[in-house]
PDB file as gemmi writes it, atoms N, CA and C in Angstrom:
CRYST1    1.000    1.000    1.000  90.00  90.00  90.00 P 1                      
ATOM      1  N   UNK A   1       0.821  -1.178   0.000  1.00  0.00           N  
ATOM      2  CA  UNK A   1       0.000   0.000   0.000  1.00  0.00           C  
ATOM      3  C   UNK A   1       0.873   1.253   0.000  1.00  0.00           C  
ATOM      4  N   UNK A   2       1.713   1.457   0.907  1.00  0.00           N  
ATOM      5  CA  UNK A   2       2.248   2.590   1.157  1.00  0.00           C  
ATOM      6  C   UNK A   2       4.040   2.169   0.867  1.00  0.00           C  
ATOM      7  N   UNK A   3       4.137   2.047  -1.094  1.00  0.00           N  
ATOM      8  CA  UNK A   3       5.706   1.538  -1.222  1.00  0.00           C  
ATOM      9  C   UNK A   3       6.368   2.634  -0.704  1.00  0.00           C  
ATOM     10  N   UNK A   4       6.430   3.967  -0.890  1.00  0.00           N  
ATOM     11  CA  UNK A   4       7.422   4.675  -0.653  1.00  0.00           C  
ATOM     12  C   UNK A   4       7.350   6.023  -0.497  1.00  0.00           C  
ATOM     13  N   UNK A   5       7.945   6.799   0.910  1.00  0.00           N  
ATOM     14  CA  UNK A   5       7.417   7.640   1.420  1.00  0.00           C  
ATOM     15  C   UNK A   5       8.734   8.952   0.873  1.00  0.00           C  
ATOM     16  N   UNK A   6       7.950   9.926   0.064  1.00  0.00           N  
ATOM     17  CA  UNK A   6       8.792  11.295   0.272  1.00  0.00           C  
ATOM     18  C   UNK A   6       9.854  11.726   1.143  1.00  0.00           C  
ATOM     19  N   UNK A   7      10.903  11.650   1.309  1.00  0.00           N  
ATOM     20  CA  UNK A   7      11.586  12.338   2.355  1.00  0.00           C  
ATOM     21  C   UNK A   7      11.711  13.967   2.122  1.00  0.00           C  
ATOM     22  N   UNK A   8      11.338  14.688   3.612  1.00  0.00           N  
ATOM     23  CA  UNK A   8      11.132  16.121   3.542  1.00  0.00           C  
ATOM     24  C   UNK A   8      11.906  16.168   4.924  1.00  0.00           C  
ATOM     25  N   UNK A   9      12.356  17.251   4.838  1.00  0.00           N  
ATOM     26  CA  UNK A   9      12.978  18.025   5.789  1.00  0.00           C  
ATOM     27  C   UNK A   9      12.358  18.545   7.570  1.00  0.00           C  
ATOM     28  N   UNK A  10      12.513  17.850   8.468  1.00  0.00           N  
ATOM     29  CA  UNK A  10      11.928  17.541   9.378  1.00  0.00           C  
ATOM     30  C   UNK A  10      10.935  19.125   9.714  1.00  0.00           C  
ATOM     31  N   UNK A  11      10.129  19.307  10.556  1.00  0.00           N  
ATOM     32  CA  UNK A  11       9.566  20.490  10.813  1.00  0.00           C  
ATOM     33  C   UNK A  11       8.848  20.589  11.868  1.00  0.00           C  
ATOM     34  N   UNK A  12       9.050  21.690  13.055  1.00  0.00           N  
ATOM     35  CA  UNK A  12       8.928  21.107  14.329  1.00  0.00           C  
ATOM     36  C   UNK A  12       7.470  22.080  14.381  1.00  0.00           C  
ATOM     37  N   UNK A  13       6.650  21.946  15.075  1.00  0.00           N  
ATOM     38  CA  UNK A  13       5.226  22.326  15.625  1.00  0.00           C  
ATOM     39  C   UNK A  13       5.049  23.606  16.220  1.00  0.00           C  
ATOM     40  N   UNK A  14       5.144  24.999  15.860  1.00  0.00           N  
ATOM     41  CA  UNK A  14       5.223  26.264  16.283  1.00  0.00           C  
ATOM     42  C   UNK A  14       4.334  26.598  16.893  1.00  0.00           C  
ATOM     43  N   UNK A  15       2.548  26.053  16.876  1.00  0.00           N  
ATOM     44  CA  UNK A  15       1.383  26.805  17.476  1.00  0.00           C  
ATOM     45  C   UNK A  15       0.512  26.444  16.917  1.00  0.00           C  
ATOM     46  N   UNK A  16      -0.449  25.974  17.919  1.00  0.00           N  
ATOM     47  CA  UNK A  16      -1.738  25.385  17.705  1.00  0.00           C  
ATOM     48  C   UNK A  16      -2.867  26.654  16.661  1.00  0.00           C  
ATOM     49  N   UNK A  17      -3.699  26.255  16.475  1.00  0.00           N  
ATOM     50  CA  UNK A  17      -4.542  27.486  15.905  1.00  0.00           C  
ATOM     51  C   UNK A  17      -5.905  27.308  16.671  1.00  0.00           C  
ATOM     52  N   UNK A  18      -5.961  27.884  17.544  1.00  0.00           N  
ATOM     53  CA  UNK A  18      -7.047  28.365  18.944  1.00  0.00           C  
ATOM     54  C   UNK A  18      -7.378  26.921  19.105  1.00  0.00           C  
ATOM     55  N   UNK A  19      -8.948  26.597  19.492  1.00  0.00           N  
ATOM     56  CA  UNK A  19      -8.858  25.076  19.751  1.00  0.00           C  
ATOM     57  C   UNK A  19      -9.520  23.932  18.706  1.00  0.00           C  
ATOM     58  N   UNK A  20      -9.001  24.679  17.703  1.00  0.00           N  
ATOM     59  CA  UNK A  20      -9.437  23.170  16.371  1.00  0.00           C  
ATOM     60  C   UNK A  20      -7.611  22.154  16.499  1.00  0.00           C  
ATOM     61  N   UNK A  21      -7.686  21.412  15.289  1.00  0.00           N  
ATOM     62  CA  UNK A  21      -6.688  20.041  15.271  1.00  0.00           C  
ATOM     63  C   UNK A  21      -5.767  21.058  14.221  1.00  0.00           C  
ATOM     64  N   UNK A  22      -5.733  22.777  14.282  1.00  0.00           N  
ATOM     65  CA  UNK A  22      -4.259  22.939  13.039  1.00  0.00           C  
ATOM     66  C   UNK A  22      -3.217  23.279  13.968  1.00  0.00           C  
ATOM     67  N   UNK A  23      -2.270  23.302  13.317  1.00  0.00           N  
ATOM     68  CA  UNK A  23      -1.122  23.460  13.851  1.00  0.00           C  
ATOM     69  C   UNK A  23       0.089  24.434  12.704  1.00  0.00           C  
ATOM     70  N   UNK A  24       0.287  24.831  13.142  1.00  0.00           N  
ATOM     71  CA  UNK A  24       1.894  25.798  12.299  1.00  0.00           C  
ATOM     72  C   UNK A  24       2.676  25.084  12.548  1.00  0.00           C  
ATOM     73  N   UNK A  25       3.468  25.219  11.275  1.00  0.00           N  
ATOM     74  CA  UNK A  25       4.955  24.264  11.683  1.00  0.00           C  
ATOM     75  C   UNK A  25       6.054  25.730  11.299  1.00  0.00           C  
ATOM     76  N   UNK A  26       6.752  24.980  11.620  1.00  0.00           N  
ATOM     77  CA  UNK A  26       8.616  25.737  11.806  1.00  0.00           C  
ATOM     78  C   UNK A  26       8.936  25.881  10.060  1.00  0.00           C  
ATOM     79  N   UNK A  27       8.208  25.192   8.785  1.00  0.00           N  
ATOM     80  CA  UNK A  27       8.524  25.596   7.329  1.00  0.00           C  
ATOM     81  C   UNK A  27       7.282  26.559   7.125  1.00  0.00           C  
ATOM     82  N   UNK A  28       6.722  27.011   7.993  1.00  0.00           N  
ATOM     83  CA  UNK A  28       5.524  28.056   7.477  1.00  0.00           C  
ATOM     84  C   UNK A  28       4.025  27.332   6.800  1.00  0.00           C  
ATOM     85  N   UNK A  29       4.123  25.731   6.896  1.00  0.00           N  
ATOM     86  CA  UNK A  29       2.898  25.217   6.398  1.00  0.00           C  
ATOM     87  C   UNK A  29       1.699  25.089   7.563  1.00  0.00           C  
ATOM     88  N   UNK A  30       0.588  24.739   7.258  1.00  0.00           N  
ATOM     89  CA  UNK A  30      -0.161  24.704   8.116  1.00  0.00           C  
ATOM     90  C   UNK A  30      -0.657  23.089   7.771  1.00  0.00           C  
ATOM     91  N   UNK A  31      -0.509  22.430   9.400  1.00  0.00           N  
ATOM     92  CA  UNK A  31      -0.928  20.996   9.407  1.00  0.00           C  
ATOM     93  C   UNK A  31      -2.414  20.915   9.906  1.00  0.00           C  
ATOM     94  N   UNK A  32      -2.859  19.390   9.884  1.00  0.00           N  
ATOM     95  CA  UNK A  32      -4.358  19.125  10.715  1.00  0.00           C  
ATOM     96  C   UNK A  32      -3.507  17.471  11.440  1.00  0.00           C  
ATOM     97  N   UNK A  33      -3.941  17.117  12.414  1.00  0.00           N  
ATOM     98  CA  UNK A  33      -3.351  16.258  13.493  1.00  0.00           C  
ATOM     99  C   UNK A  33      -4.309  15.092  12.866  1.00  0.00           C  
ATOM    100  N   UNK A  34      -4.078  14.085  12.766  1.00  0.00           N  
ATOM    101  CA  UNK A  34      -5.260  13.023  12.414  1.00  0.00           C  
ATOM    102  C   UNK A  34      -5.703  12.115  13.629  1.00  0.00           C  
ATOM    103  N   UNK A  35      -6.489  12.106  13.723  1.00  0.00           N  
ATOM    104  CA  UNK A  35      -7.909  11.072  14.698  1.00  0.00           C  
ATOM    105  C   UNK A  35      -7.459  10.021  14.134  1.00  0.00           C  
ATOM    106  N   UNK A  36      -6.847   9.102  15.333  1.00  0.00           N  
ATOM    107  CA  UNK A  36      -6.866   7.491  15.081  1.00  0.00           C  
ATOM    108  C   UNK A  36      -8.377   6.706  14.902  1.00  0.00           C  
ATOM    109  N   UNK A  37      -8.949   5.851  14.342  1.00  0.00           N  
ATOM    110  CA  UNK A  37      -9.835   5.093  13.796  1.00  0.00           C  
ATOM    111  C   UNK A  37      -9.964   3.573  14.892  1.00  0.00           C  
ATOM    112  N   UNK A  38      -9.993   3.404  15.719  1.00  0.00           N  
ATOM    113  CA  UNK A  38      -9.693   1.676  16.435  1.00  0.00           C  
ATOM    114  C   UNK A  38     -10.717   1.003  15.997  1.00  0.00           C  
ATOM    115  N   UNK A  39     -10.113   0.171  15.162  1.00  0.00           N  
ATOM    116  CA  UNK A  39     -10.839  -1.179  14.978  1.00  0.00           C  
ATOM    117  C   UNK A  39     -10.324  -2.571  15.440  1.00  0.00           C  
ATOM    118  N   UNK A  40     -11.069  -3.004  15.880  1.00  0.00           N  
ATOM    119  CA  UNK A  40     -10.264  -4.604  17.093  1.00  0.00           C  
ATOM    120  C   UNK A  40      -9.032  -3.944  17.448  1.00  0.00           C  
ATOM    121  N   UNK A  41      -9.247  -3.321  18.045  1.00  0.00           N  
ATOM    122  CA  UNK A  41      -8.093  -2.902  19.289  1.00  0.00           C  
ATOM    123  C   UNK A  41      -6.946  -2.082  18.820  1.00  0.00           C  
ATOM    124  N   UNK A  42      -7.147  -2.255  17.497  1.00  0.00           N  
ATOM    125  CA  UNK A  42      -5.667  -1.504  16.516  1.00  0.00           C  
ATOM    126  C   UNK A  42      -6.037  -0.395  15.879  1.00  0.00           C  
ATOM    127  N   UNK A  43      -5.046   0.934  16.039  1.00  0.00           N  
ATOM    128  CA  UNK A  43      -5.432   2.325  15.919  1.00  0.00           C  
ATOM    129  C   UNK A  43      -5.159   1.996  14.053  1.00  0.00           C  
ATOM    130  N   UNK A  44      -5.900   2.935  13.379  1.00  0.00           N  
ATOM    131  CA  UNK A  44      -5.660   3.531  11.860  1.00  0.00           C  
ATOM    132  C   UNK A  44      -6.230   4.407  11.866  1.00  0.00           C  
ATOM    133  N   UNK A  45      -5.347   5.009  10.195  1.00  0.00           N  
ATOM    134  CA  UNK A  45      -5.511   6.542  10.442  1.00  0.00           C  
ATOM    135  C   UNK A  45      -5.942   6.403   8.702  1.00  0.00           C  
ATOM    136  N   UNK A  46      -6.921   7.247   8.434  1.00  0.00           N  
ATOM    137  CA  UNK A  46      -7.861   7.855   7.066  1.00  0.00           C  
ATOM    138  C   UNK A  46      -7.218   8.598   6.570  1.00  0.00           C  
ATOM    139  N   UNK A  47      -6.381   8.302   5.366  1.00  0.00           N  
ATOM    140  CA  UNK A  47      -5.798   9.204   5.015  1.00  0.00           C  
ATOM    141  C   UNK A  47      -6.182   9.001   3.268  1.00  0.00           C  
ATOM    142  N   UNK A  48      -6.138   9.920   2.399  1.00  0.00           N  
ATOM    143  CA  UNK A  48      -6.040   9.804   1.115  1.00  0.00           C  
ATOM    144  C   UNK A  48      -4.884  10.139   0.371  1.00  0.00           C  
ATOM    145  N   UNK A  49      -4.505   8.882  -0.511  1.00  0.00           N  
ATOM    146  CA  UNK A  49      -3.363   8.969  -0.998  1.00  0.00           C  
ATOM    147  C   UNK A  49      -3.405   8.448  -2.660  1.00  0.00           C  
ATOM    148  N   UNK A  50      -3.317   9.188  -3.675  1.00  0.00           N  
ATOM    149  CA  UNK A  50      -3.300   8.824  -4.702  1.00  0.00           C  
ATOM    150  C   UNK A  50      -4.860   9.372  -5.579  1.00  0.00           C  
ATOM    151  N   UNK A  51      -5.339  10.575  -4.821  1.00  0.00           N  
ATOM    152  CA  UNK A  51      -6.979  10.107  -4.593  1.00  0.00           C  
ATOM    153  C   UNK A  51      -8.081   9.405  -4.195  1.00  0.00           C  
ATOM    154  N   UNK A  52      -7.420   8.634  -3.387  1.00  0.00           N  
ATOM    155  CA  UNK A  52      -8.225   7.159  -2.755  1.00  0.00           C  
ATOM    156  C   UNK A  52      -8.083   7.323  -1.141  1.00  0.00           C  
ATOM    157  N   UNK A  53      -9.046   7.322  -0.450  1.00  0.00           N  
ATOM    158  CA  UNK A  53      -9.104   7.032   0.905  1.00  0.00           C  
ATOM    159  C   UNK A  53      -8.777   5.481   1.021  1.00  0.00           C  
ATOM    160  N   UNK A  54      -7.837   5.667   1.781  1.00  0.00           N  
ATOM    161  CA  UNK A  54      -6.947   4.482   2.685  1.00  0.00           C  
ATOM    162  C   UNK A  54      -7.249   4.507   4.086  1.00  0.00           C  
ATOM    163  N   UNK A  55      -7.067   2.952   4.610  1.00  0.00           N  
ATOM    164  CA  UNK A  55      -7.215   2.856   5.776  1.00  0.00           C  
ATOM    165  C   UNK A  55      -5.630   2.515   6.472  1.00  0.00           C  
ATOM    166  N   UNK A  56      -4.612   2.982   6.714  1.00  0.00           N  
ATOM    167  CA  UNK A  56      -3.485   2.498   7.185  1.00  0.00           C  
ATOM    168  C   UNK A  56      -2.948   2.329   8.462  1.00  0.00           C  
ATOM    169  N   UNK A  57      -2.598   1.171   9.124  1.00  0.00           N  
ATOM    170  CA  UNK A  57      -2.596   1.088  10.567  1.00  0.00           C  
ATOM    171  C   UNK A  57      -1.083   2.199  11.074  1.00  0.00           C  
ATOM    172  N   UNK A  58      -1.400   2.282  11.978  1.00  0.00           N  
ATOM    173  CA  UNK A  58      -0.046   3.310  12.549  1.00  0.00           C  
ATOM    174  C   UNK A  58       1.585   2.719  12.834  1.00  0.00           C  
ATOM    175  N   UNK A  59       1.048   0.973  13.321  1.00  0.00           N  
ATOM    176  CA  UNK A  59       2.165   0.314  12.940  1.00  0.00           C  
ATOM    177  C   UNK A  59       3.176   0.793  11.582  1.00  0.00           C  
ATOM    178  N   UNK A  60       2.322   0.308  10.509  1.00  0.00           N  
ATOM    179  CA  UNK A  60       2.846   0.364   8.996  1.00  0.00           C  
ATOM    180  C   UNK A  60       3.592   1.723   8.622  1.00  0.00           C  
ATOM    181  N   UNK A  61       2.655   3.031   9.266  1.00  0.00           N  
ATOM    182  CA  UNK A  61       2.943   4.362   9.104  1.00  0.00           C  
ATOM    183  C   UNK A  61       4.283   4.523   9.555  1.00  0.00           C  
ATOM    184  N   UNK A  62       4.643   4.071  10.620  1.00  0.00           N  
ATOM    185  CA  UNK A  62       5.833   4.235  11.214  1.00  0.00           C  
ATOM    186  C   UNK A  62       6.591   3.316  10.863  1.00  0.00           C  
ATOM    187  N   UNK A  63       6.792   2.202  10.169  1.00  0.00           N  
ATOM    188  CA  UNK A  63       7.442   1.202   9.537  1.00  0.00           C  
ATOM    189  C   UNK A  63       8.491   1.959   8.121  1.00  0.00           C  
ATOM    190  N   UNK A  64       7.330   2.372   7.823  1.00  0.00           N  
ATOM    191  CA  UNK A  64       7.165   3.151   6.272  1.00  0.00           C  
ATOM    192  C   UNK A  64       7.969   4.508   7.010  1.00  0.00           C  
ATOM    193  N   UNK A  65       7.867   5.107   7.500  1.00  0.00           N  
ATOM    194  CA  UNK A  65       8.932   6.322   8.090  1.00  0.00           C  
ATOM    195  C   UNK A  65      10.490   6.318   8.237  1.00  0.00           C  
ATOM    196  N   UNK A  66      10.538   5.023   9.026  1.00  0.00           N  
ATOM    197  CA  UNK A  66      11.991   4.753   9.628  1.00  0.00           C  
ATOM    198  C   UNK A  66      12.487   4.013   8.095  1.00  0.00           C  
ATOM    199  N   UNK A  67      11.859   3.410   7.124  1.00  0.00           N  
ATOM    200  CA  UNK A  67      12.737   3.074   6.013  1.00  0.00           C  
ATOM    201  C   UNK A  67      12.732   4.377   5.328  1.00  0.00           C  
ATOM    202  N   UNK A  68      12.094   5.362   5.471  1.00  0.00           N  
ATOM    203  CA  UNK A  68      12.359   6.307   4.555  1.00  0.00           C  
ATOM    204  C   UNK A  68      13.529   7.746   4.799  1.00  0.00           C  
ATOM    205  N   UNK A  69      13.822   7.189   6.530  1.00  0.00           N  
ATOM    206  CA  UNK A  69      14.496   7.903   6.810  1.00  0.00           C  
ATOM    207  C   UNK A  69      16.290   7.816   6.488  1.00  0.00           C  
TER     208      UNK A  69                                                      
END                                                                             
């Protein structure tokens, strides 16, 4: 599902935006935090990738990180 992840230049979390899920980062973009999904006990996260909503467990997400790092 998820062969291969972009590597970008790390970017640290400057300020929430009052009390919704955005956040400022340290490159001037503006993020949204994602809501884990638990199904049988295991968190995933809704993300769309390619145009397609995916269901990807957080395991994998972070699997897929550390090889891309």
């Amino acid at each position: 599902m998820i062969k291969k992840l972009i590597k970008v230049p790390a970017a640290r979390t400057l300020a929430s935006v009052g009390d919704s899920s955005y956040v400022v980062l340290s490159d001037g973009t503006v993020a949204r935090r994602l809501k884990a999904v638990v199904v049988n006990d295991h968190p995933y996260y809704n993300m769309k990738i390619d145009g397609v909503l995916r269901r990807i467990s957080g395991r994998r997400l972070i699997e897929a990180a550390k090889l891309a790092a």
